[in-house]
Each structure stands twice: as C-alpha cells, then as structure tokens.
N, C-alpha and C positions, 0 to 999 in steps of 0.2 A: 415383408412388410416395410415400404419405406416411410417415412417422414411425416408424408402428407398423411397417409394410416396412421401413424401412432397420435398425431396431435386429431386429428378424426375421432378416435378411441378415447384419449383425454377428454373432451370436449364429450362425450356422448356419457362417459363413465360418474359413476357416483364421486371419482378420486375430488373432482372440483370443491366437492362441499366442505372438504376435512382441511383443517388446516395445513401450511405450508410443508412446513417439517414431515408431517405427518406422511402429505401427497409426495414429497423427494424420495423419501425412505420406500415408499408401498413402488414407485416408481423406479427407482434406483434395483429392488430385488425382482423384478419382473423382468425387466428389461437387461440390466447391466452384471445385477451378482459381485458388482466391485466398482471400478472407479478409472476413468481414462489415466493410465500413468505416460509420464511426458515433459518434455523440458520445452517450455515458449521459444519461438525461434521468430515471433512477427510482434513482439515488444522493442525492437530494436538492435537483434542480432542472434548468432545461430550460436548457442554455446562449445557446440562440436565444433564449429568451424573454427575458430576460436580459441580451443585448447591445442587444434590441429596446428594452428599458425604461426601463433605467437611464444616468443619464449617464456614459456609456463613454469621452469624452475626459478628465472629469473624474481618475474611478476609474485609465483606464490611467497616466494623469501621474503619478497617487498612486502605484500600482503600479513604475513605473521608478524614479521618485527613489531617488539614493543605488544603483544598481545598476552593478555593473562591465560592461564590456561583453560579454563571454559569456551573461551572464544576459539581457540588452537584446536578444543574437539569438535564446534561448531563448526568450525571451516575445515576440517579434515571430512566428515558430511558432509559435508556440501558439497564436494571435490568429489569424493565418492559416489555420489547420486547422480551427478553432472556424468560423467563416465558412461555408466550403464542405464540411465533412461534412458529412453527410443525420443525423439524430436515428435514431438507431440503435431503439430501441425501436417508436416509429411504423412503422420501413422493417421489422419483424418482424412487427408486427403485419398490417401490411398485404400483405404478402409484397413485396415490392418490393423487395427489397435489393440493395443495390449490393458489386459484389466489387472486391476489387483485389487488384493480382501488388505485393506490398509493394517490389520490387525497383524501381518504377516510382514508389513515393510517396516512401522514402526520399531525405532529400540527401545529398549523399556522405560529408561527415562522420558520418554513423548507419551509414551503410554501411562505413568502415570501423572504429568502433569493432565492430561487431556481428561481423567477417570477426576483429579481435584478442580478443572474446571467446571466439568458435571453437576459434583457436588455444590458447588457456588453456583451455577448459573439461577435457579431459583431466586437467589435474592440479589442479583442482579438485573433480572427480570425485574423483580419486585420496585427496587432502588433505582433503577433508569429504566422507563417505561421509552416503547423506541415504535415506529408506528407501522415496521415491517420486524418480521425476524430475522436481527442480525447483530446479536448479543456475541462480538468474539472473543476467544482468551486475548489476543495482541491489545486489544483496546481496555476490555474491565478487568482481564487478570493482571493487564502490566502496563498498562496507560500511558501505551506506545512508548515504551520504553523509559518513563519517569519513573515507575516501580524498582528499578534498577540501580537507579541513582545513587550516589552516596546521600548522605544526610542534607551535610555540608552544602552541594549539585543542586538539591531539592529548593533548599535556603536559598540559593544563588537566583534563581527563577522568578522566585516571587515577584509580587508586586511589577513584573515587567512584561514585554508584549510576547504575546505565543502568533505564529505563524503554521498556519494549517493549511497546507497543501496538500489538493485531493482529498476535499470536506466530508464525501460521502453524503451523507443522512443526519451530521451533526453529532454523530456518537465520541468520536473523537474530543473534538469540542464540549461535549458535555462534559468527560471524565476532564478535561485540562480545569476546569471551574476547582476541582478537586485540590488542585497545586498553587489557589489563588494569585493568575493572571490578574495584570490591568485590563488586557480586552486578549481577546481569543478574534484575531482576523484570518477569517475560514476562504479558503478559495476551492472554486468548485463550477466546472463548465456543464456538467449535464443538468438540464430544466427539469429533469424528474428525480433529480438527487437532492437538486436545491427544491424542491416543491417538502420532500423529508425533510429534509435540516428542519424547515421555519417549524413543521407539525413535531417535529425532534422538541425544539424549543417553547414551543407551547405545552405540551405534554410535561416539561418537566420544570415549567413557571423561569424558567433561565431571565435573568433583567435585562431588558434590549439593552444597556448602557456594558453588557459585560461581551459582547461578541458583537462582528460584524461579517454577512455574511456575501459575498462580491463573488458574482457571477462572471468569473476570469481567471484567466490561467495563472502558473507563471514558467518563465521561460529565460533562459540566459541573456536575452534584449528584449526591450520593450517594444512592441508593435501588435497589428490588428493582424489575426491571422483567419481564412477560409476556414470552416470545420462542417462535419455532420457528426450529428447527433448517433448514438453507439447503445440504445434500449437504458440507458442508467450504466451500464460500464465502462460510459467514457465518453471519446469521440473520435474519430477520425479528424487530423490534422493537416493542411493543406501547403502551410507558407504564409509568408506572408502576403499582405494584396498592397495593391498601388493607393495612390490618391486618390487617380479617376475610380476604382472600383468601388471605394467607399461611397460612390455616387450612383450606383446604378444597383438592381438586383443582387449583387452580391452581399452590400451590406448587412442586409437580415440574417445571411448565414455567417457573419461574421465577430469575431469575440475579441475581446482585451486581453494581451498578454502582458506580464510585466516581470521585470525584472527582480530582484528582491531588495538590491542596493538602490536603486530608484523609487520602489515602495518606499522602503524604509527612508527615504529621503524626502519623497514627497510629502508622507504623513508623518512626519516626526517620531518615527517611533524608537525604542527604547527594548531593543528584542532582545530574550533570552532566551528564549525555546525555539527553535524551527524543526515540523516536521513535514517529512513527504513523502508520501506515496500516491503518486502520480502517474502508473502502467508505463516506466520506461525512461520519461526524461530528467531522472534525479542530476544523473553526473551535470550535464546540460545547465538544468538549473543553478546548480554549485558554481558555475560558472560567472552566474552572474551575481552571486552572492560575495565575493570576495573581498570591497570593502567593509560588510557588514559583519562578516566572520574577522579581520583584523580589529576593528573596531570597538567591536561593540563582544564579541567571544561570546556567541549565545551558544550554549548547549546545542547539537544537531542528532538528530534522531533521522536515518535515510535511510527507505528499502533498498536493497541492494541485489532483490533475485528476477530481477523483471528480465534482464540481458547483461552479457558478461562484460560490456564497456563498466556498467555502472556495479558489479560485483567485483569486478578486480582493478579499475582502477577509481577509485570514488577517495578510499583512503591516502594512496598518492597525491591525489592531489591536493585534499586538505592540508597531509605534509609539506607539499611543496610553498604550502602559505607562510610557514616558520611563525604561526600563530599562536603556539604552545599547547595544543591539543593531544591527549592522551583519547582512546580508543578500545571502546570493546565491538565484538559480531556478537549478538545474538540472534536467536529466532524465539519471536513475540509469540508465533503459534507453534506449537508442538504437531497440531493436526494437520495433516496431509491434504487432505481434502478439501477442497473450493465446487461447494454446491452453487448450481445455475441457477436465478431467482426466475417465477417463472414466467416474468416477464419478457424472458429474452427470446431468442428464438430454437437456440438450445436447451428445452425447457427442462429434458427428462437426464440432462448429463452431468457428471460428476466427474472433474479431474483433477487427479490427485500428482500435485507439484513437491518432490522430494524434499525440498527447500525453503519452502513458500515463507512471505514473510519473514526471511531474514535481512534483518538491521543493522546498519555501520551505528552503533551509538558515538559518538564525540564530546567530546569535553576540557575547561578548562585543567591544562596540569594541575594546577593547583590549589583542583578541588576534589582532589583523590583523598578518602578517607586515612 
C-alpha cells in the first residue's frame, strides 16, 4: 500500500469526522505502532557529520562550562541521543525506518513531567482557547522558558518589548501577556500560521494595542529574500533577490527579512525577552543581534536541537560578546514526539526527536537568584 492508498483510505474512511487527536492516534496504531525515531539532517546540518569532524571534546568542555547541574544532565542526553539515532531523513529516503513505542525511550523524569502535563492540559484548554490543537508542555507548562526564571529574571522583563520569532498560531504570544510585556512583536512567514495567530487573538480577546503581528522573518541582515511556502511548517528559503527582481514576478513570492539590531533600532524598542524557534537559523539570527544583546541584556530563550551549528556553538558565541550572561539548557518538552498536523502531506506520521525542544536559556549574571 503506498501513499496515494493510504490518503485514498483516509479520505474514504469515517477517521475524517473524529477530531484531530483522535484521527493521529487511530492512525498512528494502524499504520505505525510507534513513531519515526531520527535526528534532522535538512535543518541545517547532519549531526553525525558533525560529531565525526569537529573536535567534540573540545566544543563539549566549552559547552558545560559555567552550567548548573540539571543543564549537564540535559546535555549529557542530548549527546547520547545524538549518537545512537539513525539520521532521520536518510532512514526516509531509504525506507528503512526505525519505529519506537516512546514509552521505552523515555527516562522517567520525561515520563513524569509528560503524565503532569496531561493532568493540566484540560485547564489549559480551558484558559487558552487555540483554534487548532496544539496546546504544548514548552509553551503553557514553561512559557518558553520564563517559568524557569528566577524571580528577580521574571521582574527584569516586565514592562519591556518581547520578540517572538517563529509566531506559530500566536500560542506563544498569548502566554508572554502572562509576564506583562509592553507589546509582544511576533514574527512569522507562513500565511496559514499568521491566518491562526489573528483567530489565536480573537478567541482570547488579547488588546490589538498589546502585540503586533509582521508577516517576516528574521535573519542576521536585513533584506527581501525568495521563499515558498512549507503547508504551515515553515518555508523554504531562497536568498536574497536583486533590485530588478523586486520588479518582476518574483516579488509576490517574496518576504522581509530583518535583522534584530535594526528592528530594534527602527522601532525604538526597549527589549527584554527574545525568543526563537525558527527550524534552524537561531545561531544566524544571534548574529545579527549583537548590539541589542550588549545593550540592552534582554533575557534570550533559543532552540537549540534544529542542527548541531546552533546546538554547540550558539553558547560560544553569546560568550564571546563578554555581555555578562549566565546560562542554563533546558528541554521545554519532555515528549518525544512531533505529531504531523494533518494539513501537511505527511498526514499519517509521527517523529519522534530524542531532544526535541531543547533551549540555550540566557540571562543577565546578575539576575541569578
């Protein structure tokens, strides 16, 4: 049965009428019995290649220094996981995929945070109404990473600008209301992500005066870059374009990219939060942030498991700014698992990222408890 058969079968089957959740799960045990295990290798770099290369005793030493110990068990996982998954894109191509019953990879710390998310997701539900389902622990059990914070960190926030890269559907944005921003400015390239956000924000009466929501990237320099559109997960990136092309056919497939030091320069702002998860180009971005990190020292919350440029060297570099930032790794989710909404074309798949959603949090030294 290939491809065309099983969305054939969907489409004919009663699964369509049951809710989403519902139809993953009934589809997940028919089909899968588990969950593609696999390390991304078309986010920006091959992790095997990578460990293979580079000097890895070096890098890891860099990597801990100055880490409390939660973070040192975080990244001992994460190193471990990295190892023994199979290259997730290769085991696709090749059909060869490996499944697993996540209940078996999990350690039990993951396994109970994931059973105390359960318990909460109801009034989560309840309390942030969202117009798909995609209530995660990273975002209402730890809000992206402010749950974490010292007291002190929390205080430091207030009253100043949040920067949200890689908007999603506005969930994000919702819970930062939580930590009373002046404005929550959301960035976010796909038209069917931003079409959620707005119905994000209506659903949950948010005051247009507290978020603004800009249909553009950001990126280590400012300019227009070529993209297609990615089902809601994104987009494919091109480059940048010329002058003339902004003149002809091209323009309509083309988007704002911006800087973050030039943002914040253009619109005056006043930042203390930035966060981003953006499929790949964190470090990139970090780049272009560097008088706004001397400056202005806002708190930085960055995924860090997209590719191993931005997992092992994202922290170096911050260091290398002698901005006085201390440092935790966490992982926002516990769960393994990245269900395919079934919008995509991978409707009926599950892949489960050893590491998913692990965070460089940052912070001023000297607003450690």
């Amino acid at each position: 049965m290939d491809e065309k058969d099983l969305k054939k079968l969907y489409r004919n089957s009663r699964l369509k009428t049951l809710p989403d959740r519902i139809r993953t799960r009934l589809l997940n045990l028919f089909f899968h019995c588990g969950a593609d295990l696999g390390l991304h290798k078309n986010l920006g770099g091959n992790f095997k290649d990578y460990l293979m290369n580079e000097n890895m005793p070096e890098r890891i030493a860099v990597l801990r220094r100055g880490l409390d110990s939660i973070s040192l068990k975080e990244l001992d996982l994460a190193l471990e996981r990295m190892k023994y998954s199979p290259d997730w894109w290769d085991s696709c191509v090749k059909n060869t995929r490996t499944y697993v019953d996540p209940d078996y990879y999990l350690c039990e710390e993951e396994k109970e945070a994931n059973k105390q998310f359960i318990r909460m997701l109801p009034e989560y539900k309840r309390k942030y109404p969202l117009p798909i389902f995609a209530h995660s622990m990273e975002v209402f059990a730890n809000h992206c990473g402010i749950a974490l914070l010292s007291e002190k960190a929390k205080k430091y926030i207030e009253g100043k600008d949040f920067i949200d890269g890689g908007a999603y559907i506005g969930d994000s944005a919702l819970i930062y209301l939580e930590h009373n921003p002046k404005k929550v400015w959301s960035f976010e390239i796909s038209e069917e992500n931003s079409l959620y956000y707005k119905q994000t924000m209506r659903m949950n009466r948010v005051p247009a005066e507290k978020y603004e929501l800009l249909k553009a990237g950001l990126a280590e320099k400012t300019q227009r870059c070529l993209f297609q559109e990615n089902s809601g997960l994104g987009a494919n990136i091109y480059g940048a374009i010329t002058a003339e092309e902004l003149n002809d056919n091209h323009s309509e497939n083309s988007i704002q990219f911006y800087s973050i030091d030039d943002f914040v320069s253009e619109h005056g702002l006043n930042t203390g939060f930035i966060r981003l998860d953006v499929e790949g180009p964190e470090l990139e971005i970090m780049k272009g942030s560097v008088n706004t990190i001397r400056s202005q020292r806002p708190v930085l919350c960055i995924s860090i498991y997209h590719n191993p440029q931005e997992f092992f060297e994202t922290k170096p570099f911050i260091e290398s700014l002698n901005a006085g930032y201390k440092f935790m790794c966490r992982r926002l989710s516990s769960s393994m698992i990245f269900e395919m909404p079934f919008s995509h074309d991978n409707w009926w798949q599950r892949h489960a990222l050893g590491f998913n959603e692990t965070n460089l949090i940052a912070y001023p030294e000297e607003l450690d408890d």
